[in-house]
C-alpha positions in Angstrom: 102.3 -63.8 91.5 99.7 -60.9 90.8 100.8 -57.3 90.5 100.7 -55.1 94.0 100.2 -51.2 93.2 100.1 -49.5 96.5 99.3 -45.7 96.4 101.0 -43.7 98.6 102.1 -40.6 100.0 105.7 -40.4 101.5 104.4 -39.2 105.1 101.9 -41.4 106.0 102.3 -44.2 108.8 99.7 -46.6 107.2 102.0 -46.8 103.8 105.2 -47.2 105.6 103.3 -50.2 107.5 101.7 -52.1 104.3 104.7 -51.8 102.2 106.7 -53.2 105.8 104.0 -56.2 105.4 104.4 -56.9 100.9 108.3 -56.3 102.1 108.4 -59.1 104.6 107.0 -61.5 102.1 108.6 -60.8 99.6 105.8 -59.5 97.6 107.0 -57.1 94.6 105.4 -53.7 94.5 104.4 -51.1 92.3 104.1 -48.0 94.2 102.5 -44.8 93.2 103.0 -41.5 95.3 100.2 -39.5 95.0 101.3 -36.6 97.4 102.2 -34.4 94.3 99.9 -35.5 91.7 96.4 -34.1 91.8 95.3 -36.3 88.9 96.5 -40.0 90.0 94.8 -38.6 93.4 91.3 -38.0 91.4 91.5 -40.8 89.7 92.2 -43.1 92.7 89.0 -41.4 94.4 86.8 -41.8 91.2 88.6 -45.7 91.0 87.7 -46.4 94.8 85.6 -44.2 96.0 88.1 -43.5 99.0 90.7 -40.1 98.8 92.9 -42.0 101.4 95.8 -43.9 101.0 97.6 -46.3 101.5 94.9 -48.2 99.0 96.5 -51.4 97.5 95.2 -53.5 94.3 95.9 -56.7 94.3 95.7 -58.0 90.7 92.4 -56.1 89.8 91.0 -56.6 93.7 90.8 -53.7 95.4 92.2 -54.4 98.8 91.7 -51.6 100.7 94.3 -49.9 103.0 96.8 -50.7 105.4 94.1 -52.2 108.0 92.4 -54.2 105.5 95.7 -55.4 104.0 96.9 -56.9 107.5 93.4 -58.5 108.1 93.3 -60.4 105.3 96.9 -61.8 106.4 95.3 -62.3 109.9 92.9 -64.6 108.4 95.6 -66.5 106.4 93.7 -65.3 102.8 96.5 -62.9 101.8 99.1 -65.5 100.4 96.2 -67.1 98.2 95.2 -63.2 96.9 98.7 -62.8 95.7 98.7 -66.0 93.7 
């Protein structure tokens, strides 16, 4: 199975929600809370181009967030990703 980062922040619904989703899989995760750290923030932005988060890598695929996450399980092409 791929590594899963996930980087978070401890008060935000759409974290709580993704890792819910890797959790009911059974899908090991890496997660980095950037809520304190200004330079895993920046480099996050520079690395996606999005200063949100949840945003979730997937190997070295950039997933998304939260919404895109539970799409690509919707459409059945998350269990392949993680392979």
């Amino acid at each position: 199975m791929k590594q899963v980062k996930i980087y978070t922040t401890p008060y935000c619904p759409y974290c709580v929600r993704a890792k819910r989703l890797l959790e009911r899989k059974g899908v090991a995760y890496q997660e980095i809370d950037v809520a304190s750290d200004d330079e895993a923030r920046q480099r996050l932005a520079q690395g996606t181009g999005r200063r949100t988060v949840p945003q979730i890598f997937i190997g070295d695929h950039h997933v998304g967030g939260s919404d895109d996450l539970h799409a690509l399980e919707q459409e059945g092409r998350l269990d392949a990703l993680l392979q």
